[in-house]
ROLOVO-371402 format. One line per field, with one value per residue: residue in one letter; x, y, z of N, C-alpha, C in turn; residue number from 1. Coordinates in steps of 0.001 Angstrom, whole numbers. Example, Ala and Ser with C-alpha at 12.3 -4.5 7.8 and 13.67 -1.06 7.14 Angstrom:
<recs>
res = [A|S];
n.xx = [13190|12850];
n.yy = [-5690|-2250];
n.zz = [7800|7080];
ca.xx = [12300|13670];
ca.yy = [-4500|-1060];
ca.zz = [7800|7140];
c.xx = [13200|12900];
c.yy = [-3300|30];
c.zz = [7800|7870];
n = [1|2];
</recs>
This chain:
<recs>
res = [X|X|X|X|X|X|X|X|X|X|X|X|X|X|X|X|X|X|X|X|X|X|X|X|X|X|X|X|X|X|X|X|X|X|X|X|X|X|X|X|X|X|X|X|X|X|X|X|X|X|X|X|X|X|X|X|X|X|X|X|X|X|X|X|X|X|X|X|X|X|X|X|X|X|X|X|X|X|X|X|X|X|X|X|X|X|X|X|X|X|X|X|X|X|X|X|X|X|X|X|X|X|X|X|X|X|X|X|X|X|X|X|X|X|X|X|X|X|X|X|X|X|X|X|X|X|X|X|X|X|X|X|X|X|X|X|X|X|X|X|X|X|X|X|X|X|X|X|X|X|X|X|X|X|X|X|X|X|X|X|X|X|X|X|X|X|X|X|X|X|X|X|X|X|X|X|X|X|X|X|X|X|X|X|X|X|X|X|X|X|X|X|X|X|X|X|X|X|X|X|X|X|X|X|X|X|X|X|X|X|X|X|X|X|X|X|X|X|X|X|X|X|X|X|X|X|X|X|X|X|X|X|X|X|X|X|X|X|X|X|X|X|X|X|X|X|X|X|X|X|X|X|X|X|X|X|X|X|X|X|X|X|X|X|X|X|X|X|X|X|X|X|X|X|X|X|X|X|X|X|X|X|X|X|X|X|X|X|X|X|X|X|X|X|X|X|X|X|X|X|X|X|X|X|X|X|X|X|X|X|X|X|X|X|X|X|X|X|X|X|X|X|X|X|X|X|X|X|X|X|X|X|X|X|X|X|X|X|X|X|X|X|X];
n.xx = [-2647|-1135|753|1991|549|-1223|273|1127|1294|3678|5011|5838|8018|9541|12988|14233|16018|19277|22175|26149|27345|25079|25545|27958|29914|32417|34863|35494|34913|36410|37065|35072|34231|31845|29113|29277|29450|29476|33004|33610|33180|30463|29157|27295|28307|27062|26986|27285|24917|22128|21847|20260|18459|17770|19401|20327|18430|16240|17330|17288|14633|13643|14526|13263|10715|10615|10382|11543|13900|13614|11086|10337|9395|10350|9630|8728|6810|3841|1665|3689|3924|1270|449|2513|1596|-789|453|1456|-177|-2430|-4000|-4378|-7745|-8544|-8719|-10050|-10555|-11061|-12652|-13545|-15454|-16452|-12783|-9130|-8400|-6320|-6284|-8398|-7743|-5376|-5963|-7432|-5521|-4464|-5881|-7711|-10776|-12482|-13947|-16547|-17271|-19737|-19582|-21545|-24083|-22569|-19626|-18980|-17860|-18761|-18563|-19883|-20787|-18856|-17412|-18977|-18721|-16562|-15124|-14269|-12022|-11430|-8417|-7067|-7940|-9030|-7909|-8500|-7224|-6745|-9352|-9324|-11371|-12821|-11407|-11687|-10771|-11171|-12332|-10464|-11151|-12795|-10882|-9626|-11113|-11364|-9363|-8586|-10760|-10877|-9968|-7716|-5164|-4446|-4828|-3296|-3968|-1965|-1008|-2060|-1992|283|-1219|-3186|-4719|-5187|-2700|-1963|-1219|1261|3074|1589|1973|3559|1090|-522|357|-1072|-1405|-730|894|659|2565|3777|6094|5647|3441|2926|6215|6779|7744|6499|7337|9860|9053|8443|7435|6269|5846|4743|5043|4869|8354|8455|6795|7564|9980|9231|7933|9813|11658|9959|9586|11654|14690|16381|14590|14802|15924|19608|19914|17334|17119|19537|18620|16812|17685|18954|16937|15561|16608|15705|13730|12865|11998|9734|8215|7437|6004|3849|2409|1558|136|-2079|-2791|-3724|-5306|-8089|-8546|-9030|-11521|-13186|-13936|-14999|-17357|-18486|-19283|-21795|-21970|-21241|-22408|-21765|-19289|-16660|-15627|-11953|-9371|-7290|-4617|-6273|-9846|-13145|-15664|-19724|-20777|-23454|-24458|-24391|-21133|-19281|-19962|-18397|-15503|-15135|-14926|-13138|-11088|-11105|-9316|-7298|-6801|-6524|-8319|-9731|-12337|-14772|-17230|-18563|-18220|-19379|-21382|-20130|-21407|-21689|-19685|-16446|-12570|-10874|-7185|-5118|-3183|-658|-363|-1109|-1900|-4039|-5802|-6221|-8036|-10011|-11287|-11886|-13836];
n.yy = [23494|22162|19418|18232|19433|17204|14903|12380|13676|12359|11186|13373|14202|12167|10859|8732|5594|5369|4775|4716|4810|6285|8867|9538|11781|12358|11295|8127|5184|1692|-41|-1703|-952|-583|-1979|-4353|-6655|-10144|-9902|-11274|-11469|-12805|-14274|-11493|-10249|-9564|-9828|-7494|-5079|-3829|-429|1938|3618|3091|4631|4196|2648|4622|6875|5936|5444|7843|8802|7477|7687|10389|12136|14014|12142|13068|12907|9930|6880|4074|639|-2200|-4138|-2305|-2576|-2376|833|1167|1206|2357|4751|4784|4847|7242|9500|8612|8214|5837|4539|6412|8413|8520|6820|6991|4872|3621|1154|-1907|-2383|-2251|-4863|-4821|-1682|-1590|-3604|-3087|-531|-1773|-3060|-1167|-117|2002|3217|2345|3613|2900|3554|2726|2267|2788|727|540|584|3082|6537|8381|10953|12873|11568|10244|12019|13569|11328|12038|13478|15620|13681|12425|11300|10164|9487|6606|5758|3953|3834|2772|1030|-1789|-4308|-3744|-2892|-56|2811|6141|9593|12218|14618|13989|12730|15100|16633|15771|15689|18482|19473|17223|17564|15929|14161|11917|9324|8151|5202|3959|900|323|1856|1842|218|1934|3944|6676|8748|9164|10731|11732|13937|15557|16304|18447|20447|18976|19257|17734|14778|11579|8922|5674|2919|631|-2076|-5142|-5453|-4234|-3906|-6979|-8146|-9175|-11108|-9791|-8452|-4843|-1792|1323|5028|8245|11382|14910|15964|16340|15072|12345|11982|11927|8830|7438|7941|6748|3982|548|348|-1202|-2342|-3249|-6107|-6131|-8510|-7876|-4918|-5417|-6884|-5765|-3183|-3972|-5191|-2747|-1425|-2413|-1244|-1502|-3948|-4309|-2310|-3496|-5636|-4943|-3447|-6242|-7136|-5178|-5612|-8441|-8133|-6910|-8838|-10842|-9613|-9396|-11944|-13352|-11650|-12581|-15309|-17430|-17828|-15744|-12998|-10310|-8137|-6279|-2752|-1891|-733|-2353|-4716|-6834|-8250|-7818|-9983|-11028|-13720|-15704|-18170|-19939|-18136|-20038|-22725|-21674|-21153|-23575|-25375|-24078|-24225|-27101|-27391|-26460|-23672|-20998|-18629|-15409|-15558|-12840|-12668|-12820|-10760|-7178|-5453|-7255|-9400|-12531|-12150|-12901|-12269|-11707|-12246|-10981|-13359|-14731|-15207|-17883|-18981|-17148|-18267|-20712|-20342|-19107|-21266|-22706|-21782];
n.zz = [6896|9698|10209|12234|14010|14572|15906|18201|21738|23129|21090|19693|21373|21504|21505|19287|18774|17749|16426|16671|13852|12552|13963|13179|11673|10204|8161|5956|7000|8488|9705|11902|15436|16770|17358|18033|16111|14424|13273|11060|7662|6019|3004|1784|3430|5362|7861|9204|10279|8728|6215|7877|7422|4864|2425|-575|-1741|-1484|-2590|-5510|-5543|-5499|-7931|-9674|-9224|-9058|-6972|-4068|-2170|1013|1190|1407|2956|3909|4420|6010|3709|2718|5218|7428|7529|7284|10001|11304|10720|12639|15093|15263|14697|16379|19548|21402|22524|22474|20051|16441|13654|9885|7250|3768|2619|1199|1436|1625|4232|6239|7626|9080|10941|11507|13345|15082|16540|17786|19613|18519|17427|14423|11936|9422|6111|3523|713|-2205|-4145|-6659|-6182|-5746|-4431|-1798|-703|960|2662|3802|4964|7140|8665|10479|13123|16120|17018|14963|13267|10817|7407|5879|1910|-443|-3544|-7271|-5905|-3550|-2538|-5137|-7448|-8613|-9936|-7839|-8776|-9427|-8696|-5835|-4625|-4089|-3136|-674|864|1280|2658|5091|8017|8908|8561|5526|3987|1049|-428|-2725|-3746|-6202|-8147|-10290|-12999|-13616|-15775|-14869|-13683|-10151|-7292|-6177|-7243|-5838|-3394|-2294|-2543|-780|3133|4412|3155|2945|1224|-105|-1821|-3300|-3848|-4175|-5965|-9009|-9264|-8823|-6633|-4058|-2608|-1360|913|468|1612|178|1864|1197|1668|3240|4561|7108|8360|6796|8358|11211|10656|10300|12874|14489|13507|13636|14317|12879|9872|7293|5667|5400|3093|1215|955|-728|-2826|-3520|-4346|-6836|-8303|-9388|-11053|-13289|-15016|-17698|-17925|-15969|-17326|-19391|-18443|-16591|-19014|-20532|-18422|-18375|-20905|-21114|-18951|-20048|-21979|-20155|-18948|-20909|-21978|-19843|-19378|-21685|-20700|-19569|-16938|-15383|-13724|-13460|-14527|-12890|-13508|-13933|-12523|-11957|-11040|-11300|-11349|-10098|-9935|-10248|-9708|-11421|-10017|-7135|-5347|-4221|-5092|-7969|-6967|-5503|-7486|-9022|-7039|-7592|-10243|-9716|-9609|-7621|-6718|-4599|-2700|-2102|-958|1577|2489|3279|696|-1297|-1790|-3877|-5050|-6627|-6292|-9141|-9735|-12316|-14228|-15480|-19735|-20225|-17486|-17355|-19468|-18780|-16426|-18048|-19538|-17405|-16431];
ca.xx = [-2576|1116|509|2765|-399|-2356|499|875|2763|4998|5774|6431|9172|10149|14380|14745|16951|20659|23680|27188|27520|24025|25887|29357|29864|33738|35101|34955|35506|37667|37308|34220|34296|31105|27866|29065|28849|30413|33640|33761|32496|29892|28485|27432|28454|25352|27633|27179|24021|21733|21662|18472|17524|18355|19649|20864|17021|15299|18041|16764|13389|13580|15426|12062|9383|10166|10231|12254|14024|13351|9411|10103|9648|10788|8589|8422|5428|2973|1640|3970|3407|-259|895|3133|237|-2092|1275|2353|-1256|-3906|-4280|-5043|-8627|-9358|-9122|-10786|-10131|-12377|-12052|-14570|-15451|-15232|-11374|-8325|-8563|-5012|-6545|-9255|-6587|-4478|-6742|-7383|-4839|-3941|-7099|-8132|-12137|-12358|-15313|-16032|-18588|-19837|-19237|-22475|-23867|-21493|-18358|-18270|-17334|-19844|-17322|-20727|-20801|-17647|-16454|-19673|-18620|-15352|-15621|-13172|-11001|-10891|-6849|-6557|-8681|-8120|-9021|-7678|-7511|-8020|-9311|-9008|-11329|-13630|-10695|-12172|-10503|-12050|-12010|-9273|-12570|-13232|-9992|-9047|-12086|-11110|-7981|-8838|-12066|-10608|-9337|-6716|-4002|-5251|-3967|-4305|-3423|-2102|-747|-2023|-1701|594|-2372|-4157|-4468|-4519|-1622|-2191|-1221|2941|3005|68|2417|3574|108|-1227|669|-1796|-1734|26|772|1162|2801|4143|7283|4888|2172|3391|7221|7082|8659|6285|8085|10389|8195|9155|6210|6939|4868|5361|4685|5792|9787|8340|6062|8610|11338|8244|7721|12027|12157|8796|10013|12042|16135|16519|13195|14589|17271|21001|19377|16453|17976|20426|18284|15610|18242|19499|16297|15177|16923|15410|12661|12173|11227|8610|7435|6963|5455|2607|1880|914|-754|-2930|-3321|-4022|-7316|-9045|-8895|-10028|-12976|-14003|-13916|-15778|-18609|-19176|-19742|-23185|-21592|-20633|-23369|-21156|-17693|-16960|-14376|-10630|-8148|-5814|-4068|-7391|-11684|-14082|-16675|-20469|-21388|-24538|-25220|-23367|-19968|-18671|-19208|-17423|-14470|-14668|-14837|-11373|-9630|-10396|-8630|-5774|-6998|-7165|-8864|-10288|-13906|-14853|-19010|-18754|-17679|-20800|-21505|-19222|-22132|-21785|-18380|-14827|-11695|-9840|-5924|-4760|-2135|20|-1328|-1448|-2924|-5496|-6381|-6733|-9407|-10989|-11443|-12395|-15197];
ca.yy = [22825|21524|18076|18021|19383|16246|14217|12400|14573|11063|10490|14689|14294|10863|10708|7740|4867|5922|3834|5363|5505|7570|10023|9860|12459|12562|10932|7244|4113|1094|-550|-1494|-1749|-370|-2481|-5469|-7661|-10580|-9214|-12462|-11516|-14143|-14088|-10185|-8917|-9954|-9956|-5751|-3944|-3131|1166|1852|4883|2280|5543|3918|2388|5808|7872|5356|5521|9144|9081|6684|8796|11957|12654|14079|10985|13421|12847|8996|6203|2378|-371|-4425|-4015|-948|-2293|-1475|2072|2089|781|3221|6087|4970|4783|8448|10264|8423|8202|4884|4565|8087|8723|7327|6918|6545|4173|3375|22|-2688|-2300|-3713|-5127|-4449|-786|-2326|-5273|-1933|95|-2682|-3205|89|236|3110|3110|2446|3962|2485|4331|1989|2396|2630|-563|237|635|4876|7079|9004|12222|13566|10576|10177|13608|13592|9973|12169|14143|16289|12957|11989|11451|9419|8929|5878|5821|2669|4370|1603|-39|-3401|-5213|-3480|-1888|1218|4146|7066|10373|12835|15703|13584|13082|16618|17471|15192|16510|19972|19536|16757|18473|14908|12916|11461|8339|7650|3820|3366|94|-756|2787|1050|-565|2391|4594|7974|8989|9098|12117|11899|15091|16600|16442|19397|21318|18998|18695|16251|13787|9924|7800|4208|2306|-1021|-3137|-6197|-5895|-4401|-4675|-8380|-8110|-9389|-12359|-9370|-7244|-3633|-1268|2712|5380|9359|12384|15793|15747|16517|13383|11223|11726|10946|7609|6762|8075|5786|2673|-84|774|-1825|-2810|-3846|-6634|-5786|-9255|-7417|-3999|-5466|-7275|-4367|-2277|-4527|-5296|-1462|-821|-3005|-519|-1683|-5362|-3983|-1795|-4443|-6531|-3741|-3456|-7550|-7493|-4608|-6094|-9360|-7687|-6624|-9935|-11460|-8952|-9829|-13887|-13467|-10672|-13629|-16641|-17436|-18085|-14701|-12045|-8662|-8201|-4847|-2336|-2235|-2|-2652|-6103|-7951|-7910|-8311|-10469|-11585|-14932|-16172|-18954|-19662|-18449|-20968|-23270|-21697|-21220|-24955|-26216|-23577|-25093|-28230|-27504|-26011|-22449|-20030|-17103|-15168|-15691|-11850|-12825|-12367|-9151|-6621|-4942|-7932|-10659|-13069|-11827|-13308|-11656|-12641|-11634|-11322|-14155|-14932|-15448|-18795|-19071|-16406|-19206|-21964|-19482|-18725|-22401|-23479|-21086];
ca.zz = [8190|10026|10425|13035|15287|15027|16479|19836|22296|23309|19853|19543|21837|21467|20977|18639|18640|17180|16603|16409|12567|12486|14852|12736|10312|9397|7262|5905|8347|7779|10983|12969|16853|17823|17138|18547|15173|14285|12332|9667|6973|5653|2131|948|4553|6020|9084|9171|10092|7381|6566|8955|6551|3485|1729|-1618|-2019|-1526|-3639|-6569|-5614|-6045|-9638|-10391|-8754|-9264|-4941|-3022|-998|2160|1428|837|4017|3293|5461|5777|3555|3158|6650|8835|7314|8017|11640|12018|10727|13781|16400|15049|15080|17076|20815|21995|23047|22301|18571|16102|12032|9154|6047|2784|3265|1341|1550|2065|5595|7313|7951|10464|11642|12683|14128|16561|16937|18538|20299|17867|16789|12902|11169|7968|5120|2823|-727|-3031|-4784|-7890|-5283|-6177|-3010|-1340|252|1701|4241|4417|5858|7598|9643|10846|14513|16264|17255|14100|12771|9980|6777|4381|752|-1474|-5293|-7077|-4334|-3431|-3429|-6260|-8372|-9409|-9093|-7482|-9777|-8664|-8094|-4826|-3568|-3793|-1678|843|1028|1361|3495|6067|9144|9657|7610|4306|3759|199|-865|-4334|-4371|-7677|-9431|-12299|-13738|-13481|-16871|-14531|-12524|-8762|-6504|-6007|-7449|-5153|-2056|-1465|-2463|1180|3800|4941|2491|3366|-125|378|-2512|-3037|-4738|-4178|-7200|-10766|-9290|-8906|-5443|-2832|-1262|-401|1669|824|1162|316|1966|730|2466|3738|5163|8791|8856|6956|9590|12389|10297|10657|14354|15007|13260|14293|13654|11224|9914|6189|6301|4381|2047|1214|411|-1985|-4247|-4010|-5242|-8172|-8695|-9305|-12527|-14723|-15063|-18547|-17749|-15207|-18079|-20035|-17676|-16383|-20029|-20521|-17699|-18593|-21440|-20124|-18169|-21124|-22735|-19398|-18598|-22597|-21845|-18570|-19328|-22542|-19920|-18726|-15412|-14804|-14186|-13510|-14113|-12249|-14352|-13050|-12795|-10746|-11573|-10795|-11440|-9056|-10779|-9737|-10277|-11364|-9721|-5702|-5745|-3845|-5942|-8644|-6388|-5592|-8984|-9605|-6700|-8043|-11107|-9691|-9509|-6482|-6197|-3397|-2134|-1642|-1149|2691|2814|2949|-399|-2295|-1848|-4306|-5913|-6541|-6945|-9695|-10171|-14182|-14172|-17129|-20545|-19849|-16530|-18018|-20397|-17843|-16174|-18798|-20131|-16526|-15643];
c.xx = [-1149|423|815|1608|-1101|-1766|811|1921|3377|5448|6498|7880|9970|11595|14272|15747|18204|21898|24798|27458|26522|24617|26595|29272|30820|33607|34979|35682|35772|37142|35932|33674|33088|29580|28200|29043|30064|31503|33971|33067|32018|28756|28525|27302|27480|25833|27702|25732|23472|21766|19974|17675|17570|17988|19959|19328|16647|16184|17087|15121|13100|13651|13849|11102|9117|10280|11401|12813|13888|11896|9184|10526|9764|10566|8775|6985|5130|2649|2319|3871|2120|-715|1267|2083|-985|-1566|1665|845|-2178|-3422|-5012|-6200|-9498|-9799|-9617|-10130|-11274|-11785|-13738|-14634|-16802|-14290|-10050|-8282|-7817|-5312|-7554|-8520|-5672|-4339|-6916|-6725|-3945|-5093|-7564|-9985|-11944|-14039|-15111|-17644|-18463|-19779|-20780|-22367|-22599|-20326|-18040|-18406|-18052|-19071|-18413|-20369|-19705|-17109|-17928|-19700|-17273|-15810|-13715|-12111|-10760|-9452|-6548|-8173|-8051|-8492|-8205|-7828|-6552|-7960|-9488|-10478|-12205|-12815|-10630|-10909|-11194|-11513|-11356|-10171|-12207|-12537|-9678|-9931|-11880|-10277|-8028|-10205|-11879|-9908|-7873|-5545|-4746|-4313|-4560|-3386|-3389|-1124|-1305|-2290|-1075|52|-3492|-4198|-4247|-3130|-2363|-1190|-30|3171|2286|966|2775|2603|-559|-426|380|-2283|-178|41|1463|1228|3738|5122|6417|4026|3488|5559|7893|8194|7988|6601|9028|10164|8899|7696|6877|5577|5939|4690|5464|7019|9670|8110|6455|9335|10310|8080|9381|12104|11112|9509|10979|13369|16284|15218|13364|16067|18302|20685|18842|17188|19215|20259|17257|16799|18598|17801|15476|15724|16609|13978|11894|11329|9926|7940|6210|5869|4011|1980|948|50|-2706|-3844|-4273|-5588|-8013|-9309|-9793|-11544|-13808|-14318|-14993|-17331|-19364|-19660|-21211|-23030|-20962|-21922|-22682|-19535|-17646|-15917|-13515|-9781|-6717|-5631|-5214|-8414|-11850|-15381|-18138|-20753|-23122|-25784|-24247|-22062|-18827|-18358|-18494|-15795|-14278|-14292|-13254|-10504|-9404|-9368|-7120|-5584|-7555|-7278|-9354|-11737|-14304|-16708|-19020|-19120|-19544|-20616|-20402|-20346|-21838|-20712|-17168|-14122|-10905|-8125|-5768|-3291|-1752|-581|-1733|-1647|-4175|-6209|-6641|-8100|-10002|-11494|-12173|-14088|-16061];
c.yy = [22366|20081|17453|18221|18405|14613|13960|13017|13152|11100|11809|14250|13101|10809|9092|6955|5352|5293|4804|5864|6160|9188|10387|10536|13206|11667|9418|6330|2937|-44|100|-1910|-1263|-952|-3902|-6761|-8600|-10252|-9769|-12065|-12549|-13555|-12378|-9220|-8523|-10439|-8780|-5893|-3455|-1442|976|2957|4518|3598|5162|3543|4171|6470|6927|5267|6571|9392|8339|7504|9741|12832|12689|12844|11502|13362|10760|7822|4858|1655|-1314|-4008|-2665|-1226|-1930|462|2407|1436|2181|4967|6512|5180|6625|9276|10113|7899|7027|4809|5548|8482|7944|7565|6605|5873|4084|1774|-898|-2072|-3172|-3561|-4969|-2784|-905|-3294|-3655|-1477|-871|-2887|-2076|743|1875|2609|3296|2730|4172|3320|3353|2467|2401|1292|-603|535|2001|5596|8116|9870|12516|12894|10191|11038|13539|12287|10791|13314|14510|15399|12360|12389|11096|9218|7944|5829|5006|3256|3914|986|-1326|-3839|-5084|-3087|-954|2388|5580|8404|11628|14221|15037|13970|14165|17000|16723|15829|17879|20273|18590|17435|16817|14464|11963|10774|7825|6173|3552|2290|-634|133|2727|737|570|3508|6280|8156|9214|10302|12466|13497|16095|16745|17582|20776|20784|18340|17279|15014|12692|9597|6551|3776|1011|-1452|-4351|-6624|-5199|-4468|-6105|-8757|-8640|-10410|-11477|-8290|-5865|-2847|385|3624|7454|10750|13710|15413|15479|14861|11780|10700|11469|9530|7031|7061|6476|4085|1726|208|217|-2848|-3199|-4415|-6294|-6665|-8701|-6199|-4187|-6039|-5950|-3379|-2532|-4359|-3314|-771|-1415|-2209|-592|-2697|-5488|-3440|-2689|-5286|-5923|-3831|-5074|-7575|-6635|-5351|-7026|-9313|-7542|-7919|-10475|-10820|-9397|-11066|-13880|-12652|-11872|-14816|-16207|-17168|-16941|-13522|-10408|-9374|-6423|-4170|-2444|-1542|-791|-3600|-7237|-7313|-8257|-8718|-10925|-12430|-15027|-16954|-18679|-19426|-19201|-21808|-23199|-21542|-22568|-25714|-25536|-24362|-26607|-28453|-26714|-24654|-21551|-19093|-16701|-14309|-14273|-12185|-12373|-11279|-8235|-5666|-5860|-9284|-11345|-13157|-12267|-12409|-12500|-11994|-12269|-12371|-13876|-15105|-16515|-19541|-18318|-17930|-20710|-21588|-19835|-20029|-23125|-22904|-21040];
c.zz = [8450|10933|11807|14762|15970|15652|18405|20716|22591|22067|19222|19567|21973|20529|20479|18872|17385|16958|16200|14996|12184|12524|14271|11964|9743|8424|6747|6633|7504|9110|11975|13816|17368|18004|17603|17652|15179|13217|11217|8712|6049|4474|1803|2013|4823|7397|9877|9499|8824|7312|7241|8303|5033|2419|-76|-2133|-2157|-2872|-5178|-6885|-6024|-7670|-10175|-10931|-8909|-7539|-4154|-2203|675|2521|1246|2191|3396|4377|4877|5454|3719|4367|7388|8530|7905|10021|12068|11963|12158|15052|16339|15875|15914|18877|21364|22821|23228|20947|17663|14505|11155|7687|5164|3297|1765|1144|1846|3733|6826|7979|9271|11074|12430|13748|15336|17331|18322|19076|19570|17193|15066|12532|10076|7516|4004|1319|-1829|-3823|-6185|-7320|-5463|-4754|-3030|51|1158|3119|4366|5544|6974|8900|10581|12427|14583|16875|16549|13474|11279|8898|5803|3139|201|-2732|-5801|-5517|-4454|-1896|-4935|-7557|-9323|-8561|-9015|-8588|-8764|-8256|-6648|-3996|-3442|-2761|-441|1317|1269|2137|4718|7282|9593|8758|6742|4166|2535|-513|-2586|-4735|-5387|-8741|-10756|-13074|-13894|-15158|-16446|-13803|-11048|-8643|-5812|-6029|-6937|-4149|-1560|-1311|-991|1521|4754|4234|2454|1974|139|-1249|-2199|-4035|-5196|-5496|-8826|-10519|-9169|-7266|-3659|-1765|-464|1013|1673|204|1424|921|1423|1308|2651|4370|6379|9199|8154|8181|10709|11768|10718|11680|14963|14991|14031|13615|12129|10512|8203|6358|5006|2878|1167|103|-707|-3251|-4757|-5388|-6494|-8859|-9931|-10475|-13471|-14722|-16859|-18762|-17023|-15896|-18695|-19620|-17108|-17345|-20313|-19895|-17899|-20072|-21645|-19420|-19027|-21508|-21842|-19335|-19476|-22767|-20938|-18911|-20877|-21922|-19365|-17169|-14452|-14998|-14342|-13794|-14200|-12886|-13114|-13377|-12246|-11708|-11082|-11636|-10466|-9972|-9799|-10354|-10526|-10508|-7931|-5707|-5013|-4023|-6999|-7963|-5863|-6665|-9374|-8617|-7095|-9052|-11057|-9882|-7945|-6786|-4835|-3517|-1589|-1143|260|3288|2563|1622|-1788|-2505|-2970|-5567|-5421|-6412|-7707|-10196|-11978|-13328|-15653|-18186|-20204|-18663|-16734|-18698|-19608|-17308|-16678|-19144|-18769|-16232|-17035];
n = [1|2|3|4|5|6|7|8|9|10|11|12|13|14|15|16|17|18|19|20|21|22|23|24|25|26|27|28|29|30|31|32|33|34|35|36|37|38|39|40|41|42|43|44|45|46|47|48|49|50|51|52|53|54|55|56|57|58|59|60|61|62|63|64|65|66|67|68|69|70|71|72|73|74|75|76|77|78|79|80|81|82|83|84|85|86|87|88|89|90|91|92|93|94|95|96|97|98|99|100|101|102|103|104|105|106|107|108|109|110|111|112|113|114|115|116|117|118|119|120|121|122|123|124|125|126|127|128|129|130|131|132|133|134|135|136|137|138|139|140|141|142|143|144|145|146|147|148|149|150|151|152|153|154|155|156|157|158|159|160|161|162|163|164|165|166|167|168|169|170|171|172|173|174|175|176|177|178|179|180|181|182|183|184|185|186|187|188|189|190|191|192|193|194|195|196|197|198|199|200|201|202|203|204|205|206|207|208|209|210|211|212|213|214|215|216|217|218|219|220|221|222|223|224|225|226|227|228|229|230|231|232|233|234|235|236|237|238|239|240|241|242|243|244|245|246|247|248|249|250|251|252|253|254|255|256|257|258|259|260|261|262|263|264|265|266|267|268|269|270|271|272|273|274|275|276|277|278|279|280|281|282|283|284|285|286|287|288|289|290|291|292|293|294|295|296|297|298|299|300|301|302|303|304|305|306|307|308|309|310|311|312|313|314|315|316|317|318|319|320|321|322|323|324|325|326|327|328|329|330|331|332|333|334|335|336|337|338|339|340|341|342|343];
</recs>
C-alpha cells in the first residue's frame, strides 16, 4: 500500500512553514539578520531559534535505534504525534479510527478532538486482543488503528502473530504504541518498518529514559509520512532548552541501562509481595514499568489508605473491563518497600 493515498488532499498539498536558514544551503553563517531575534546572547543562546528538524537529536537517536533519522519524527510528547496522525490522515467528521480499549486515553481525547469517530474493541476479560473484532469494527473510512504493546493500562504485551496480521490485513495506518517496550523482554517492531509502509511507532524519552518533565515523544515511520509529520507540525515545536539537555542527556546510555534493569527487577519482587497479600486478589502479568492489580475488597479504599500514607497510585476501577483494579508504577527499591509494607 503508499500511505500517501490515505492522506488528506489539504495536507497533500499543504506548503509548510520555512524560515530562511531551512532554505540556505551554502556555506556556514556568522551573522544573523533574518528571524528577527534578539541578537544578545543570553545564557546557552536561548536568544536563537531552536533547529525545527532538531537534526543533532535524531542523528543520535538513529546511532541508538538502529533507524534511519529520515524515518524518525521528534514531538512535545508522543501526543502531539498521535495529534498530528488524526490532522495528517482523517477527515474531520467523516473518518473514523479504531482503538482496543482499555487504553491509554489521549487516543480518544484526540479523536475528539478532531471531530474524528473513535471506535473502541474491548479487550477480553484477561486484557488479550481479539484481531477478529477488531478488523471487523474497521469500514471503508476507517484511517487509523491504535494498538498500545504493552498496553497501558493492563501491561501485557500482545504476541507479535497478531500484530503482524493487523498490519498486513488493515487497509489504514497502524499506529503501534511502544512507550514502555524497554521493560518489555521482546523487542517491538523498529525493525518491521520498512516490510509496512503502514505502520506508525510511537516511543517515548518520558518512561525508561527518565525524561518526562521534558516532554520529548518520538514517533517512526516510512520517510514519506515522516516528512508529512515535520511539514504538519508546528516550526518549532521542541524548545533550543529542551534539545540540549535531551541531547546530553542521550549518551549516558549506560545509566539508563542500568536503570531499566532495577526496575525490571524491581517488578518481579513487587508482583511476588503483592500476589502474597490477602488484600490483593489478581495481580495481572507486565511487560511495562507498572501492574495492574485487583483488589479484594473496594479499591478505593485501598487507594485512600495509600494516599494517606503518602502513596499515589492511579484508581483504574472506572474504566470498563478494569473494575476494581489499581495501577501501580515500580518506584525505587525503597518506595517499592513502602508499598509493599502499606498494602
Amino acid at each position: 500500500m503508499n500511505p500517501l493515498d490515505l492522506v488528506r488532499r489539504n495536507i497533500r498539498s499543504l506548503t509548510p512553514y520555512s524560515t530562511a536558514r531551512d532554505e540556505y544551503q551554502g556555506g556556514p553563517l556568522g551573522v544573523f539578520l533574518d528571524a528577527n531575534e534578539n541578537p544578545y546572547p543570553e545564557g546557552r543562546n536561548f536568544n536563537r531559534y531552536p533547529d525545527p528538524a532538531q537534526r543533532a537529536i535524531k542523528q543520535r537517536l538513529s546511532e541508538i535505534k538502529g533507524v534511519p533519522a529520515d524515518r524518525i519524527f521528534v514531538g512535545n510528547g508522543s501526543d502531539e504525534a498521535i495529534d498530528l496522525a488524526f490532522r495528517i490522515f482523517c477527515e474531520p467528521g467523516r473518518d473514523n479510527a479504531v482503538a482496543i480499549a482499555p487504553t491509554y486515553g489521549m487516543y480518544r481525547v484526540s479523536a475528539g478532538i478532531n471531530d474524528v469517530e473513535m471506535r473502541e474493541v474491548q479487550l477480553r476479560s484477561d486484557f488479550s486482543l481479539d484481531t477478529t473484532a477488531t478488523l471487523s469494527a474497521a469500514d471503508e473510512r476507517t484511517k487509523l488503528l491504535f494498538l498500545c504493546s504493552p498496553n497501558n493500562p493492563s501491561g501485557n504485551l500482545f504476541p507479535r502473530t497478531q500484530i503482524v496480521e493487523l498490519l498486513e490485513r488493515f487497509s489504514g495506518m497502524v499506529v503501534l504504541d511502544e512507550a514502555y517496550i524497554d521493560f518489555a523482554s521482546e523487542p517491538g517492531f523498529l525493525h518491521e518498518l520498512e516490510k509496512y509502509p503502514n505502520l506508525i511507532i510511537l516511543q517515548t524519552l518520558s518512561k525508561a529514559w527518565g525524561m518526562a518533565g521534558l516532554r520529548l515523544g518520538l514517533a517512526f515511520g516510512a520517510p514519506e509520512v515522516m516528512e508529512l509529520f515535520a511539514r504538519v507540525k508546528y516550526p518549532y515545536n521542541i524548545s533550543a532548552a529542551v534539545q540540549g539537555i535531551v541531547a546530553e542527556k542521550l549518551r549516558d546510555t549506560e545509566r539508563v541501562a542500568a536503570q531499566i534493569a532495577e526496575i525490571v527487577s524491581e517488578r518481579a519482587r513487587v508482583v511476588v509481595a503483592l500476589e502474597a497479600s490477602p488484600a490483593i486478589a489478581r495481580v495481572f502479568p507486565s511487560s511495562a514499568n507498572f501492574v495492574l492489580v485487583k483488589t479484594t475488597g473496594d479499591p478505593r479504599t485501598m487507594y485512600d489508605k495509600l494516599i494517606a500514607a503518602g502513596i499515589i497510585v492511579r484508581d483504574r476501577s472506572r474504566i470498563a473491563g478494569c473494575e476494581g483494579m489499581l495501577r501501580i508504577t515500580i518506584g525505587t527499591p525503597e518506595e517499592n518497600d513502602k508499598l509493599i509494607a502499606t498494602i
